[in-house]
C-alpha positions in Angstrom: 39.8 -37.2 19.5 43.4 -36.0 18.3 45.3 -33.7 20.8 45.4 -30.8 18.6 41.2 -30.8 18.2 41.5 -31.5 22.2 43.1 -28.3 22.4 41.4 -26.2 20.2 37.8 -26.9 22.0 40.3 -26.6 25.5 41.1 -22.9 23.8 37.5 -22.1 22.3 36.5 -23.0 26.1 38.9 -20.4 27.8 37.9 -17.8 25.6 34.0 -18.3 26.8 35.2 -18.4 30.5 38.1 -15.7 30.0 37.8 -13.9 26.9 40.9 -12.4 25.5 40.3 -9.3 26.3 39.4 -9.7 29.8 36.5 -7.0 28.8 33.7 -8.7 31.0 30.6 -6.4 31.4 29.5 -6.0 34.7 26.3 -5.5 36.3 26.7 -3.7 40.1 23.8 -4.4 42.3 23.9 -2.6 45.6 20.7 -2.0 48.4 21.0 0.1 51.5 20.3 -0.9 54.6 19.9 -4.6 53.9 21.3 -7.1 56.0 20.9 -11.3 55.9 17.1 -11.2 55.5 16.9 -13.2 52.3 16.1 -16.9 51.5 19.8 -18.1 50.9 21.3 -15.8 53.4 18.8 -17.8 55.7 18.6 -14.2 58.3 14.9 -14.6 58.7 12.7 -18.0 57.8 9.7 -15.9 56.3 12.1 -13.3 54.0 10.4 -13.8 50.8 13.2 -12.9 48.4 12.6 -15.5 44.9 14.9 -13.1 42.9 17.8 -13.1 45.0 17.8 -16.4 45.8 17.9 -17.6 42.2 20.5 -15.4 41.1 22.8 -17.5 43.9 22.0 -20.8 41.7 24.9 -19.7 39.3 26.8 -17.9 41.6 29.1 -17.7 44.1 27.8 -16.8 48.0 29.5 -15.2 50.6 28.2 -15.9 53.5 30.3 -14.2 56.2 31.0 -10.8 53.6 31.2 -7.6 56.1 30.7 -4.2 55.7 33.8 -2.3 56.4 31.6 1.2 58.3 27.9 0.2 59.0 26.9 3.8 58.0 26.1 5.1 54.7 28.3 7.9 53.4 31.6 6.3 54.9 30.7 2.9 53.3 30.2 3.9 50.0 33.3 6.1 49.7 35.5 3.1 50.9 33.5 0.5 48.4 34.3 2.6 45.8 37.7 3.8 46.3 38.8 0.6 47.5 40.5 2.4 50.3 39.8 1.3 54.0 38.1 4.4 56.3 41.3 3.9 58.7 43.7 5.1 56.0 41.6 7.7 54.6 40.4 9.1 58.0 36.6 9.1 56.6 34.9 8.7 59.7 32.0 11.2 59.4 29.4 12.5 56.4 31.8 14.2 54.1 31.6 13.5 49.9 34.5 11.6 48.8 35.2 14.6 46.2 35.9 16.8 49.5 37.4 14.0 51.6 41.2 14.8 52.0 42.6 11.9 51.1 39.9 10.0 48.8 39.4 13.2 46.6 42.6 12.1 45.3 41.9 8.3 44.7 39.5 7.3 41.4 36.5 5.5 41.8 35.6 1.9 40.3 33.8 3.6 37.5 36.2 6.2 37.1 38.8 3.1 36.3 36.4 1.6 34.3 35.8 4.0 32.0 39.6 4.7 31.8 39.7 1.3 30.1 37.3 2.0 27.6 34.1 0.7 29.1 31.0 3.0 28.9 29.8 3.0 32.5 26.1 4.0 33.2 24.4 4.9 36.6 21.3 5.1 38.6 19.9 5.4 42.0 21.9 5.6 45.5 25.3 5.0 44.8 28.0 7.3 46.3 26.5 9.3 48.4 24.8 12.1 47.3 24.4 11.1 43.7 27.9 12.1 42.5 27.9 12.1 38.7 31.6 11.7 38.4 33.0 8.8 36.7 29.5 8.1 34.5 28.8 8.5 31.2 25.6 8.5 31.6 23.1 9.1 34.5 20.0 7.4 35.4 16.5 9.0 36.8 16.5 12.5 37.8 15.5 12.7 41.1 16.7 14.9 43.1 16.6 12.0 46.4 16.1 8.5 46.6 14.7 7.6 49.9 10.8 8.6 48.8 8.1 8.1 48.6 7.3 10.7 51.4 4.1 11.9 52.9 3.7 15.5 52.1 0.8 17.2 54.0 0.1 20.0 52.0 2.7 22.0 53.7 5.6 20.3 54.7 7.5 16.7 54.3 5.6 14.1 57.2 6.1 10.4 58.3 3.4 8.1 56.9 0.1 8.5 58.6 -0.5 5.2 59.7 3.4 5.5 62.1 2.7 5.6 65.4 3.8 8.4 67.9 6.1 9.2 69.3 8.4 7.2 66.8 7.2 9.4 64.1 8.6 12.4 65.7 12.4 10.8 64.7 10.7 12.4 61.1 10.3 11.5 57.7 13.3 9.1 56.9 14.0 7.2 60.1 10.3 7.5 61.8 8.2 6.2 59.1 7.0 2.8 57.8 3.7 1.9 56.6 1.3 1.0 53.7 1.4 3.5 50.8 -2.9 3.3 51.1 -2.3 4.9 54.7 -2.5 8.3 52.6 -5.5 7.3 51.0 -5.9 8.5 47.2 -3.7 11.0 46.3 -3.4 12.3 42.3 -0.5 13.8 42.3 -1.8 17.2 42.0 1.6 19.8 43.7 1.2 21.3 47.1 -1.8 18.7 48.0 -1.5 16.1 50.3 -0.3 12.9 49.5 2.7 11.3 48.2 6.0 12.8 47.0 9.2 11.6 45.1 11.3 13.3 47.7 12.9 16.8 49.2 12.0 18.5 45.2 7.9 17.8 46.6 7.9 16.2 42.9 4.1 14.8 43.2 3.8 10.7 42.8 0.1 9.6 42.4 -1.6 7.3 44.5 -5.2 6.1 43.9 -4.8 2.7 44.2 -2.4 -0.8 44.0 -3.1 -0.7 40.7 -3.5 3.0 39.4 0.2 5.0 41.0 3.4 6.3 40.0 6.4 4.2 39.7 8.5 4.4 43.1 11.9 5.9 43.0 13.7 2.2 43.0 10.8 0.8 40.5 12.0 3.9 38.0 16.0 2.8 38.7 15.1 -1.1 37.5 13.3 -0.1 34.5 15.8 2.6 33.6 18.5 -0.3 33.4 16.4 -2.4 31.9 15.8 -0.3 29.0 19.9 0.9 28.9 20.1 -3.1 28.4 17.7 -3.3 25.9 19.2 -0.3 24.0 22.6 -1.6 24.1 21.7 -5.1 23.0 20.2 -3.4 19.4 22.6 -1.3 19.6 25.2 -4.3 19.1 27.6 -2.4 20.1 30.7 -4.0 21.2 32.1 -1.7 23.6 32.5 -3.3 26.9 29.8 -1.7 30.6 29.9 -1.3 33.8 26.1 -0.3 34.7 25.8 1.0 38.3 22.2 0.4 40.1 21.9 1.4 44.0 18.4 0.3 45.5 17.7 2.7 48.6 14.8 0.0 50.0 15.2 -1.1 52.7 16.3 2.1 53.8 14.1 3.8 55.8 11.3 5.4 55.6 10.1 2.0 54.6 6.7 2.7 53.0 5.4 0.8 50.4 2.1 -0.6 48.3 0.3 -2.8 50.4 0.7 -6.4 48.4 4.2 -6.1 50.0 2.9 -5.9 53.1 0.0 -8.6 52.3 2.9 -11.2 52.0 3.3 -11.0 56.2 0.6 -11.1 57.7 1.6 -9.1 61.2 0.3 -11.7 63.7 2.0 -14.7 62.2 5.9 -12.9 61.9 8.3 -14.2 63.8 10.9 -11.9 65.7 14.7 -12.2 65.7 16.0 -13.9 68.4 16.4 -11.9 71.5 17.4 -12.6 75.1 16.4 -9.8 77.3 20.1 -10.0 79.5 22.3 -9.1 76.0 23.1 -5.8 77.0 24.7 -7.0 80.4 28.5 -7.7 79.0 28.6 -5.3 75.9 30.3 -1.7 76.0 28.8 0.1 72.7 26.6 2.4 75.1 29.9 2.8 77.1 31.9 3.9 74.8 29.4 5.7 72.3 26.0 7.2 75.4 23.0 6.4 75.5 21.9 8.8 73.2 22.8 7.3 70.0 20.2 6.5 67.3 20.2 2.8 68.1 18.7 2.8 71.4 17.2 6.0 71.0 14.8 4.5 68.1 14.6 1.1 70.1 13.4 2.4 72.7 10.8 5.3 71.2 9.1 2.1 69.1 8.4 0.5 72.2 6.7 3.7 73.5 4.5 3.9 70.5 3.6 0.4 71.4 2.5 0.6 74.9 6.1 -0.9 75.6 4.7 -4.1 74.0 7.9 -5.2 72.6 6.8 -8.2 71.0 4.0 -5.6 69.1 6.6 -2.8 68.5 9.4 -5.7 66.6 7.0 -7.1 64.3 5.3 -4.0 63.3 8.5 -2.6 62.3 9.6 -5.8 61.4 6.7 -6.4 59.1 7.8 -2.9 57.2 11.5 -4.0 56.9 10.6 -7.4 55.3 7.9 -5.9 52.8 11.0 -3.6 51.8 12.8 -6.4 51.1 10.5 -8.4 49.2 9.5 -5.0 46.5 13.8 -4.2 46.6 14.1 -8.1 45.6 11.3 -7.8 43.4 13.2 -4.9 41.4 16.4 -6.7 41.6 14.8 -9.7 39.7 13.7 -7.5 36.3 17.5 -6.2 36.5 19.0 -9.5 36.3 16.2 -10.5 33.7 17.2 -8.0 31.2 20.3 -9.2 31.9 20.0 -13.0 31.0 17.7 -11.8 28.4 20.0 -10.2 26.4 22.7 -11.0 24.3 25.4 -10.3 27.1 23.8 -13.4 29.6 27.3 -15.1 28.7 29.8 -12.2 29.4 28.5 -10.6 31.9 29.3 -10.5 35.9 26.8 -9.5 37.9 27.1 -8.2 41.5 24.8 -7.9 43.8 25.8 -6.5 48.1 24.3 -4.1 50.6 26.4 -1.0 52.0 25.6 -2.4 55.7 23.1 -4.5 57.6 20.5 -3.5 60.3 19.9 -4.3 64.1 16.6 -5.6 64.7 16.2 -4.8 68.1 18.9 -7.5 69.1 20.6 -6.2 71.9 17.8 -3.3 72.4 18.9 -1.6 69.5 17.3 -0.8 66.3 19.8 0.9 63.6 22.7 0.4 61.8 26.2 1.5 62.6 27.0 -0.9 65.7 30.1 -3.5 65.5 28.1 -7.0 66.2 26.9 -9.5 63.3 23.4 -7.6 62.4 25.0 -4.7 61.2 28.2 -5.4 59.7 27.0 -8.6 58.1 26.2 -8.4 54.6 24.8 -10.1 51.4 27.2 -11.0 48.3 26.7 -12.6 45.3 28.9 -12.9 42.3 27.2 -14.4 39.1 30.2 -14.8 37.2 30.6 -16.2 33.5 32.2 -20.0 33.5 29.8 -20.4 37.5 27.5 -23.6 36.7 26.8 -23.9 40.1 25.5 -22.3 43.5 28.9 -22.0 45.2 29.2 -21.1 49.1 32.1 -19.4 50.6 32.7 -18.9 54.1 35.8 -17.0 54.1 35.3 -13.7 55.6 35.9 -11.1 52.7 34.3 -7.4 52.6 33.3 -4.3 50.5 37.0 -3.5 50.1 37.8 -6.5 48.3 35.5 -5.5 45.1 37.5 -3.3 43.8 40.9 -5.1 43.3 38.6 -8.2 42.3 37.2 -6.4 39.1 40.4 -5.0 38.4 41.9 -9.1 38.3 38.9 -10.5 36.6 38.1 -7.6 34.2 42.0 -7.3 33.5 41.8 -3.4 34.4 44.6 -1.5 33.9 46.1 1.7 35.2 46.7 3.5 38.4 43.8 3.4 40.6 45.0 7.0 42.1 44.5 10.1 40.6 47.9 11.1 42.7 50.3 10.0 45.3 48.4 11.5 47.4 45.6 8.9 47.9 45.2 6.1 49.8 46.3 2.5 49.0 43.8 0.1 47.8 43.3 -2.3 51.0 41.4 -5.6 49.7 42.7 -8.6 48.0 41.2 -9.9 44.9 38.5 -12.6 45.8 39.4 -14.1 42.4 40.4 -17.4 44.0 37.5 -17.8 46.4 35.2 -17.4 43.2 37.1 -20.0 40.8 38.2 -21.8 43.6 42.3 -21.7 42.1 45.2 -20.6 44.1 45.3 -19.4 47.1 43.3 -16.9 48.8 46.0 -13.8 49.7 44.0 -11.7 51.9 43.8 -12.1 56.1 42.1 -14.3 57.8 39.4 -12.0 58.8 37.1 -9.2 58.0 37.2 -5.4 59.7 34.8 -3.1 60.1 35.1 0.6 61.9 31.8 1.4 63.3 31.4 4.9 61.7 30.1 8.3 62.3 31.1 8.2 66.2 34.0 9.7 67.6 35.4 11.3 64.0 37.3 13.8 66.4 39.3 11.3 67.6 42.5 9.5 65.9 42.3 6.2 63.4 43.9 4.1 66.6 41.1 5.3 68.8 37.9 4.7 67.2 35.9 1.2 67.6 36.5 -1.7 65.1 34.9 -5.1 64.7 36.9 -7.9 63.3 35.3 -11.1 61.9 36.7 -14.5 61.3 34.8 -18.0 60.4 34.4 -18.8 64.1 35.1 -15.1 66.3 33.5 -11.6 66.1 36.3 -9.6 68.1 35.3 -5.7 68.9 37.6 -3.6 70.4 35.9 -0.1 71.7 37.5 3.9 71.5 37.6 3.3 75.5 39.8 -0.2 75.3 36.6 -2.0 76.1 36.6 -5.4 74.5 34.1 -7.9 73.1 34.7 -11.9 71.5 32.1 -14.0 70.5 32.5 -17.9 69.2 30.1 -18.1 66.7 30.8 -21.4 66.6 28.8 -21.9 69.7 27.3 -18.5 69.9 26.0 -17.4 66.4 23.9 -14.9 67.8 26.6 -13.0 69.8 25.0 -13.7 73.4 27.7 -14.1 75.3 30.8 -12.5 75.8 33.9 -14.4 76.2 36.5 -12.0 76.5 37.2 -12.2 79.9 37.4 -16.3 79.9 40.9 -17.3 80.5 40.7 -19.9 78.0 40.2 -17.5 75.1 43.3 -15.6 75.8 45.4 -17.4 72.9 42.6 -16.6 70.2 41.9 -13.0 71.6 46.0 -12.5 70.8 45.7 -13.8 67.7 43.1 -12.0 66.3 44.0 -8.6 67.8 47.5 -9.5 65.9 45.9 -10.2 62.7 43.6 -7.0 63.2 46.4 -4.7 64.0 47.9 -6.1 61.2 45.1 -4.8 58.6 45.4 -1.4 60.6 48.9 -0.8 59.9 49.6 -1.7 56.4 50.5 1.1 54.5 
């Protein structure tokens, strides 16, 4: 072969992995609530998640990714913004148009379609359902979490949830089998099933006569954007936006979900009944908070049978995740089925994880592994391979790595008066060149608690390959080697022997919480 065909197929080959314009479509995949409980994220051994598993075969797996607030609202406003909840000050429920500082930043889609991509959106994605930044909006439903129980007066838990957890109410204290209701046919103001707080009936008769459920309607509204684009031939570069609010609670769904584990053979988390003995969180946050609150009111539904209470809630969580992985899969089909399989990144993450009673708490929004840890997945043109990355990266790092790969360009600020974008550009870690710029760890402010209070004296979680280090409001501090420890049972901090590496990471954390 002469050098100049050599380096004409070299060039033809660049312009499949990189194409000239940089214009990659992208594909933006995000679940609520969902921590490690999948097959290749290997958080439980009976997760059933085929869909998300195979989507890791040609792409790229971060296995210590880490949500940079546990909560909702405060998550999605930094994802999206690309600016870190320190800086902005967004420690509480407040919409990133009315934030004082991120009202002035633009959002990934905002930036997207400032270069000329169409950008389309459906489901949970800010908070609140902002419409801002999309030209084009997804199903019309006025909430996400549903289905809810709706008595024939007001909104309920599912019948079949135990008291007194159901008294939490109709998001956080409910789980169960959609056939709890029995048939319901959609008929308004009877009992039965709703879409959400619009009482917008959903029919239930059967597994095999009902409605679509609020994230089915979000997977086949994509699907058919894909479909439309695809005979559209359009060549105008998308960014499609998807957010899946299952596992979120209240996690009721139709019962073949459930069918898939059996209740007497799930197997619990692991669980040492000491854990709480060296940990601050109820310290510095009370005993109140929803955490142990919840924990605790399961096991009084159960007779305080713990082992009973876990896997009944347990058996809920992991049906969500097997009918949120099952939408996920006809998403990424459309995608592969269509003429943009080739050029187009897909994306798939969670805004937080969940604490399964580890630690006798049962929530999000705490600073140890369970919660901050999420899934990530890039499926990125030019990946032959399932690729596994063990750098510690976060939510804050998407946004400067579509910019690099998708060659966006622009000021991500509307004004000077937003924050600066925090995260590094994971570019490196996916196509394994050059060298990764970012620190050597991930941090996380455990949100929605002590907003009153300054950025230097709220709680934060900082995660390396081998230490979890948590530093509390009250000075209070936590390490864990999860070299030795991966399940964060014992706390080193007060080992001599550790004094070196706490240093070192409180340097490198302190250094993430003062760059301007």
């Amino acid at each position: 072969m002469s050098k100049q065909v050599f380096f004409t197929i070299f060039i033809l080959f660049l312009h499949v992995i990189y194409p000239q314009s940089g214009k990659y479509n992208v594909v933006f995949i995000m679940c609520d609530d969902l921590n490690d409980y999948q097959g290749v994220f290997g958080g439980h051994p009976q997760a059933k998640t085929p869909n998300i598993d195979k989507l890791s075969e040609k792409g790229v797996r971060f296995i210590n990714a880490q949500s940079n607030v546990p909560v909702c609202q405060p998550s999605r406003n930094s994802l999206f913004t690309g600016v870190y909840p320190h800086r902005s000050k967004d420690f509480k429920w407040t919409s990133k148009e009315k934030q004082s500082v991120l009202m002035h930043n633009k959002t990934i889609m905002q930036f997207f379609q400032e270069n000329g991509y169409i950008t389309l959106g459906t489901g949970k994605l800010m908070h609140g359902n902002s419409k801002q930044g999309w030209d084009k909006w997804g199903e019309p439903l006025t909430q996400n979490y549903g289905p809810f129980y709706f008595d024939g007066n007001k909104v309920m838990p599912n019948p079949s949830t135990p008291e007194p957890f159901s008294t939490i109410g109709p998001i956080d204290g409910s789980f169960g089998r959609l056939s709890s209701s029995g048939p319901c046919y959609g008929i308004k103001n009877e009992k039965g099933w709703i879409y959400g707080w619009n009482k917008k009936p959903l029919r239930y008769v059967n597994e095999d006569d009902r409605d679509l459920l609020p994230d089915e309607l979000h997977a086949k509204w994509v699907e058919d954007q894909i479909k439309s684009l695809d005979a559209k031939g359009d060549k105008q570069p998308f960014f499609i936006g998807v957010g899946f609010v299952r596992p979120h609670t209240p996690m009721n769904a139709p019962d073949k979900y459930f069918d898939m584990f059996p209740l007497d053979s799930i197997k619990l988390a692991d669980w040492i009944p000491e854990d709480t003995n060296d940990v601050f969180y109820k310290e510095n946050f009370g005993q109140k908070v929803k955490g142990y609150k919840y924990y605790n009111m399961l096991l009084q539904s159960y007779n305080n049978n713990r082992e009973k209470a876990i896997r009944s809630f347990l058996q809920a969580y992991l049906a969500c995740v097997a009918f949120v992985d099952e939408q996920i899969g006809r998403v990424v089909a459309a995608v592969e089925n269509s003429s943009f399989s080739k050029n187009t990144i897909i994306i798939f993450t969670s805004d937080h994880g969940w604490q399964m009673g580890e630690k006798n708490y049962l929530f999000k929004n705490s600073p140890w592994e369970e919660s901050a840890r999420i899934p990530m997945i890039w499926k990125v043109p030019g990946i032959k391979k399932s690729i596994s990355v063990d750098q510690p990266v976060s939510l804050i790092d998407i946004f400067p790595t579509l910019i690099d790969i998708c060659n966006l360009k622009g000021n991500y600020k509307f004004n000077a008066n937003g924050g600066n974008m925090g995260g590094y550009s994971i570019r490196p870690l996916i196509f394994d060149e050059g060298k990764w710029e970012g620190p050597n760890g991930a941090l996380t402010l455990v949100g929605n608690n002590g907003y009153g209070k300054s950025a230097d004296q709220q709680t934060y979680s900082y995660r390396t390959r081998k230490y979890r280090y948590i530093k509390y409001g009250n000075g209070k501090k936590e390490l864990y080697n999860h070299k030795i420890d991966p399940f964060e049972w014992n706390n080193i901090i007060d080992e001599k022997k550790y004094d070196d590496e706490t240093k070192g990471l409180e340097n490198e954390m302190n250094n993430i919480l003062t760059q301007r």
